[in-house]
C-alpha positions in Angstrom: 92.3 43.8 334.3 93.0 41.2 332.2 90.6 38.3 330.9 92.5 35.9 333.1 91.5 38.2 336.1 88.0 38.9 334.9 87.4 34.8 334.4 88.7 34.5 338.3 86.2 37.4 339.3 83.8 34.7 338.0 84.6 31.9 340.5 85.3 34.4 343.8 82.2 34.6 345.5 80.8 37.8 344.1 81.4 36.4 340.9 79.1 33.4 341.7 76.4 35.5 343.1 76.2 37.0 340.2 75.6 34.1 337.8 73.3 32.2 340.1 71.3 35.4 339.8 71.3 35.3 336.1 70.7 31.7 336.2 67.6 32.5 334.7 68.6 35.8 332.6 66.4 36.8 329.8 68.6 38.8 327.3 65.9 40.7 326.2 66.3 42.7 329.4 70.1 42.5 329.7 70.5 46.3 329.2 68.0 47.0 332.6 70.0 44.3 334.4 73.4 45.5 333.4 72.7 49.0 334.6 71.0 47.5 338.0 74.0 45.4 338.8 76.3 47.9 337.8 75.7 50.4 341.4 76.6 47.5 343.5 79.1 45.3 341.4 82.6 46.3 339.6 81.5 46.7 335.7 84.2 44.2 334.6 82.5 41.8 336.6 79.1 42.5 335.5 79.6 42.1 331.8 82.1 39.0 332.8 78.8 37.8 334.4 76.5 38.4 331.7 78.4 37.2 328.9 79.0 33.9 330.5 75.2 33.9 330.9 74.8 34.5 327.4 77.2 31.4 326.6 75.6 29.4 328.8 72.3 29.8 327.3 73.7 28.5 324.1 75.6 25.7 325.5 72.7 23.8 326.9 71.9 22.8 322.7 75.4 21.1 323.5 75.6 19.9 327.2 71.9 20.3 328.2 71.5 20.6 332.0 75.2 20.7 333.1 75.8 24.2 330.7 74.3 26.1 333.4 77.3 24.8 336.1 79.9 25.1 333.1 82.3 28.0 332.0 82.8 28.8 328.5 84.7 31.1 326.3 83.1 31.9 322.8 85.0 29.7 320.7 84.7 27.1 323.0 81.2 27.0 323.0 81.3 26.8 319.2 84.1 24.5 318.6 83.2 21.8 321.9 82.1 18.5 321.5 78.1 18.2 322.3 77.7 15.3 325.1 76.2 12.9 323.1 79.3 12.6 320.8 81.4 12.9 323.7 80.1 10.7 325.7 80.4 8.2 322.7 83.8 8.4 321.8 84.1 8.1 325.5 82.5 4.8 325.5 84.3 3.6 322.6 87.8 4.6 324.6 86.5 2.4 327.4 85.5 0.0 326.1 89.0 -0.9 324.1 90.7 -0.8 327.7 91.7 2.6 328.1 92.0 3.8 331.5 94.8 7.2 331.1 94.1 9.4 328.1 96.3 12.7 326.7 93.6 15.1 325.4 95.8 17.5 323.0 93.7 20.5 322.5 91.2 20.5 324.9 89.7 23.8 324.8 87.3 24.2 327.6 87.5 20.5 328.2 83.9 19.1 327.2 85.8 16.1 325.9 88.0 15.5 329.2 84.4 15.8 330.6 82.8 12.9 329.1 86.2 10.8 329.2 86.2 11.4 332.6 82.7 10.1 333.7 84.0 7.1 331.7 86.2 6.5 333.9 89.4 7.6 332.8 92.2 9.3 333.8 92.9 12.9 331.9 95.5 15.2 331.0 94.2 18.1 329.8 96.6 20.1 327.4 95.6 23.8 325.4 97.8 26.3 324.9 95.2 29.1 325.5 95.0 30.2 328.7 92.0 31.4 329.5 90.5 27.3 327.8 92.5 25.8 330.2 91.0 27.8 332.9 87.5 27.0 332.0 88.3 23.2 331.9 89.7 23.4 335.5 86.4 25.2 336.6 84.3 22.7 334.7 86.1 19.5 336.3 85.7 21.3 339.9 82.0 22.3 338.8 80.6 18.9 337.8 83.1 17.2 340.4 85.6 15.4 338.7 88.4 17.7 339.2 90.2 14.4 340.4 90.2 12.6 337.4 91.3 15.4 335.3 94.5 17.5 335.2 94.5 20.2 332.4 98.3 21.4 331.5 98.6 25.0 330.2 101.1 24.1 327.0 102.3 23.5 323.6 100.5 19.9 323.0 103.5 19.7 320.4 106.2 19.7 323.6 103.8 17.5 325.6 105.4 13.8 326.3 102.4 11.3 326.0 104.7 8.6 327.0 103.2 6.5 329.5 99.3 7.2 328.7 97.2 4.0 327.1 95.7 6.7 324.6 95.8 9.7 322.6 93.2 12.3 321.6 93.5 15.2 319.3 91.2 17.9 318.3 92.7 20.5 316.6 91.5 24.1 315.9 90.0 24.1 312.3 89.2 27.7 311.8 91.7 30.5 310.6 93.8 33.3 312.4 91.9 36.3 311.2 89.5 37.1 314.0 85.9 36.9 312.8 84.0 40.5 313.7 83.2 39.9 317.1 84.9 37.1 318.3 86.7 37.1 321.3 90.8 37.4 320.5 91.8 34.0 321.7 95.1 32.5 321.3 95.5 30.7 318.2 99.1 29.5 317.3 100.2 25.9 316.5 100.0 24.0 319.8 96.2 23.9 320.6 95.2 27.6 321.5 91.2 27.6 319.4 91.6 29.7 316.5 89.0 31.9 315.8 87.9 33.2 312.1 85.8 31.0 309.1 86.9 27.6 309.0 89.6 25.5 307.1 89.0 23.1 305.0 92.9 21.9 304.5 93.5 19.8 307.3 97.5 20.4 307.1 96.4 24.3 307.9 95.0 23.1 311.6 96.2 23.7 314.6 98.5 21.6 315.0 98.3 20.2 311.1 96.8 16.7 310.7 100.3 15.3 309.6 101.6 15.7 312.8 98.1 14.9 314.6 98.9 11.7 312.4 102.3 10.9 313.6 100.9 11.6 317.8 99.0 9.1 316.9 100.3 6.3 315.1 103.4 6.9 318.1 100.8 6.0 320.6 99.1 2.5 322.0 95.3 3.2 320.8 94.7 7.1 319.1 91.5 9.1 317.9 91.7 12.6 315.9 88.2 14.0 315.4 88.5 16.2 312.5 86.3 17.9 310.0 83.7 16.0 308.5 84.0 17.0 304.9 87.7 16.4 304.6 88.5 14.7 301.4 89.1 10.8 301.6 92.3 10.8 299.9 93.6 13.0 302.9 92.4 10.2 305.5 95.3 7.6 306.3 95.3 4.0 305.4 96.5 2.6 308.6 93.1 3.9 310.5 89.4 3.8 310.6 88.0 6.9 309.8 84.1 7.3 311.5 82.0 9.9 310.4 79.3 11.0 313.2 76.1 12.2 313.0 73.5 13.1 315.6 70.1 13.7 315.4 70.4 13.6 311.7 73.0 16.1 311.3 76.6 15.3 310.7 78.9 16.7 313.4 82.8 15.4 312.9 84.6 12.6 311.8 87.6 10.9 313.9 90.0 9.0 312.8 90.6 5.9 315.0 94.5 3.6 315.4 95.4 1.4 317.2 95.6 -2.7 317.1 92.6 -3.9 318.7 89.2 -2.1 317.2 89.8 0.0 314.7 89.8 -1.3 310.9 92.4 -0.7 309.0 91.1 1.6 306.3 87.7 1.3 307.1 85.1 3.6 307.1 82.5 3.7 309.5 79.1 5.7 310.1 77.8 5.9 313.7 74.1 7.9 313.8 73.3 9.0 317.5 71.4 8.7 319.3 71.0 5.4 319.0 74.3 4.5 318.2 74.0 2.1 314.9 76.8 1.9 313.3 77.6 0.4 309.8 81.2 -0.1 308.4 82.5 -0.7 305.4 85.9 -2.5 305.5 88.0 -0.4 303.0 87.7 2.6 301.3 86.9 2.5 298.1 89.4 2.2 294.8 89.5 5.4 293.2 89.5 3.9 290.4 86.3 3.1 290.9 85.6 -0.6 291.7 82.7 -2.0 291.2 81.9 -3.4 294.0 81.9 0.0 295.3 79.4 1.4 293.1 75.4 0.7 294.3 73.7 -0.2 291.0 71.2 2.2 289.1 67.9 1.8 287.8 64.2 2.7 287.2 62.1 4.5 290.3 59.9 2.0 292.1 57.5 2.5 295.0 60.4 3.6 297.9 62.7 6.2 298.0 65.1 6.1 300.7 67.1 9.7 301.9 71.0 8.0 303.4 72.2 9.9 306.8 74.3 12.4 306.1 77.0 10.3 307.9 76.2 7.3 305.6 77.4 9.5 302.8 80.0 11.0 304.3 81.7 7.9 304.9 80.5 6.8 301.1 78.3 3.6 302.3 75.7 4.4 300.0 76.4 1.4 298.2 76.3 -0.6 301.6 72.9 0.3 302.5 71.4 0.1 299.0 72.4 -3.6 299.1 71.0 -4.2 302.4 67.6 -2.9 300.5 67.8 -4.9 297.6 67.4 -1.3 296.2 69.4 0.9 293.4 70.4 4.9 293.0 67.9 6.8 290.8 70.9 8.4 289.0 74.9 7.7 289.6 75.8 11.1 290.3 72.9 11.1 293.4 72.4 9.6 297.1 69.4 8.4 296.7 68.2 5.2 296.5 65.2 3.6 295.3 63.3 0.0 296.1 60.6 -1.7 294.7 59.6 -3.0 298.7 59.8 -1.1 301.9 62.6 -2.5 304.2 63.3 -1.1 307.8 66.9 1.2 308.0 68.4 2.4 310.9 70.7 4.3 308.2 67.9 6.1 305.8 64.6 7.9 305.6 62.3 5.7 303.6 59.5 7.7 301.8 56.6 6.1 299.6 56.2 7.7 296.0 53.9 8.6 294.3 55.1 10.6 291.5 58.2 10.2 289.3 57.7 13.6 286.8 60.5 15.6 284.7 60.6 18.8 286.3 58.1 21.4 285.7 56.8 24.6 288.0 53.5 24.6 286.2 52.7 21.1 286.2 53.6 20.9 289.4 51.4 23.4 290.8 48.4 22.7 289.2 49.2 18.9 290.4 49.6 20.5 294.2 46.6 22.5 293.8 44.8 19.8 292.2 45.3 17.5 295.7 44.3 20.5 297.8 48.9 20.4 298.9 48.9 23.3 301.3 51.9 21.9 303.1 54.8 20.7 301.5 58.8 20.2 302.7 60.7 20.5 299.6 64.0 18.8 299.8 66.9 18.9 296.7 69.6 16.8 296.1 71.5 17.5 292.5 68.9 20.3 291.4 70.4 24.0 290.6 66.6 24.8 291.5 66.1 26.5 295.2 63.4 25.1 297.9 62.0 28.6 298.9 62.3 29.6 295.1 60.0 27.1 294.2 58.0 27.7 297.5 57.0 31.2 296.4 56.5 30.1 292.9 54.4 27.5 293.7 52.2 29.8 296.2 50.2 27.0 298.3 47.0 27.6 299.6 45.1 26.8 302.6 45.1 22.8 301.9 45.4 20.6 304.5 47.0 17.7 302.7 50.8 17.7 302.9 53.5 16.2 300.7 57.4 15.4 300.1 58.9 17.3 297.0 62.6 16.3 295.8 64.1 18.1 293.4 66.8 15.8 292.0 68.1 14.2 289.1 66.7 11.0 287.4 68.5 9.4 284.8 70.4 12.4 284.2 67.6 14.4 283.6 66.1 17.1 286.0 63.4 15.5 287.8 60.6 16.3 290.9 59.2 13.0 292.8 56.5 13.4 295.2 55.3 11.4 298.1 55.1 11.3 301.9 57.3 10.0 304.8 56.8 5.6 305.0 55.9 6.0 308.7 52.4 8.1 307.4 52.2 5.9 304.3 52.4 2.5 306.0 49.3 0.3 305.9 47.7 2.2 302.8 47.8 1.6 299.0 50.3 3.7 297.1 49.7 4.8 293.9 52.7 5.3 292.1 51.7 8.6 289.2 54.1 7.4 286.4 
């Protein structure tokens, strides 16, 4: 029996009675409940049932609720879009008038999902089978099956002709298996690849040249790609906007098309509440200045950019909107002399600025009765659970903000707490 059959098991009555028994699975016990199931269900079907269990569990960090009604495959739980970027880039489609969309590689179609409940109209195209599959069940499962037609096919052979929009998401991992992941297909053409990732974009699947050229062929076009792919790689005929959601950067996507997207721009959107900054051109390799935040002393703020922010290298941006500088030119972070409210950064109030030292930094800690600290390191070669150990807190119940950084050039430790604790009471900055 093939995985094909073995996914179909899944959705044949059996097959449900199964997973709405394991609804509430505990894999702790999955060894006692595989042998149970096993005298009065086929085994196939019973480790069909209990893997998609497993996946399931782990989707709901992705699609909350609706993972438990969903089907997935393993790399499609790890390669899908979580809702709240999907349902964002969804938005944004909507809102430029798009009412039919290609998706070109869907995998298990949590995309096509969130377009869908947009409003729009979806074709559905992977090359992988046993994907396409799971996005048919998920459309019939969360009942919108009618606004979504997945296509089992090369997305490279796939006429978009006709369709107000284009969206690509190509597989960004390698051919080689990695040790237990499931053997899905992985050719040029959408099938997910499976293996560590890659960090070439022309070595996706399809490459991002001719992800480009789908694109730039259609009326409005978004590729979501890989976050750290190097800016000179990024066309100058799009916007390129670097996500990031509850603090953590998840993709970038690059946006074409007449009416929206900048030209060039460079954009970074921080769910979940959706502020977005852009700058309006990347900047001059060169290096112009107006590109470059300036740099000076330590004052009383330090401010931590989202991850997005620099990704998208608006550093500079945001430092002007807080009147503030870096602490060193090779080093996001920025410093003001006032506290100024930032969608776009962590503000934290000093009150330390020292040249790194272990010793003096623990007798400093123990001095304050520190016994909880989050160490954080930006441009240090010195490890956060090195210095943890070293430092060996004790039982105090006053906590602080280490960074290990750079100031100046020189290797540096600045201490102080988050501005939301330190708001409304004197700081006292220990130059």
């Amino acid at each position: 029996m093939n995985d094909l059959d073995v996914f179909a098991g899944l959705l044949a009555p059996e097959g449900q009675a199964l997973l709405a028994e394991l609804r509430d699975h505990d894999p702790a016990d999955e060894l006692a409940a595989a042998t149970r199931l096993r005298r009065e269900h086929p085994a196939a079907l019973v480790s069909a049932a209990l893997g998609q269990a497993r996946l399931r569990q782990r989707a709901v960090a992705k699609f909350g609720a609706d993972a438990r009604r969903m089907y997935f495959t393993p790399n499609g739980v790890e390669q899908s879009t979580r809702t709240t970027v999907a349902d964002h880039r969804a938005a944004r489609f909507a809102a430029l008038g798009v009412r039919t969309l290609a998706d070109l590689c869907c995998g298990i179609g949590g995309d096509a999902l969130a377009l869908a409940r947009a409003g729009i109209r979806v074709l559905a195209v992977d090359r992988d089978p046993l994907a396409c599959a799971a996005a048919r069940a998920n459309a019939e499962a969360l009942g919108l099956a009618e606004l979504i037609e997945v296509r089992c096919a090369d997305v490279t052979e796939v006429d978009t002709a006709g369709y107000d929009a284009v969206f690509v998401d190509p597989a960004r991992r390698g051919k080689t298996p990695a040790r237990g992941a499931a053997r899905g297909a992985s050719g040029r053409g959408g099938g997910r690849a499976t293996g560590g990732r890659i960090f070439d974009p022309e070595a996706y699947e399809p490459p991002l040249s001719w992800a480009v050229e789908a694109a730039r062929a259609a009326p409005c076009a978004a590729l979501k790609i890989a976050p750290g792919v190097p800016h000179e790689a990024l066309p100058a005929d799009a916007e390129t906007e670097w996500i990031s959601d509850g603090g953590d950067v998840k993709e970038a996507v690059v946006w074409f098309g007449p009416d929206g997207p900048v030209r060039g721009g460079r954009r970074a959107t921080l769910l979940p509440a959706g502020d977005s900054l852009l700058g309006a051109a990347r900047p001059d390799p060169a290096g112009d200045e107006a590109d470059r935040a300036p740099v000076g002393p330590v004052g009383d703020w330090l401010y931590e950019p989202d991850g997005a922010v620099i990704r998208a290298h608006l550093v500079a941006d945001v430092a002007r909107q807080l009147d503030g500088r870096l602490i060193d030119p090779t080093i996001a972070y920025i410093t003001a002399d006032r506290l100024t409210a930032t969608p776009y950064a962590t503000a934290y109030a000093l009150t330390d600025v020292l040249p790194f030292n272990v010793k003096k930094l623990k007798a400093l800690l123990r001095e304050r009765g520190v016994g909880i600290a989050v160490i954080k390191k930006r441009g240090s070669a010195v490890e956060p659970e090195e210095l943890r150990r070293k430092l060996k807190l004790g039982g105090g119940r006053t906590s602080c903000t280490i960074f290990l950084t750079r100031v100046g050039g020189a290797p540096a430790m600045l201490l102080g707490r988050p501005a939301a604790e330190a708001v409304g009471e004197p700081v006292t900055p220990g130059r």
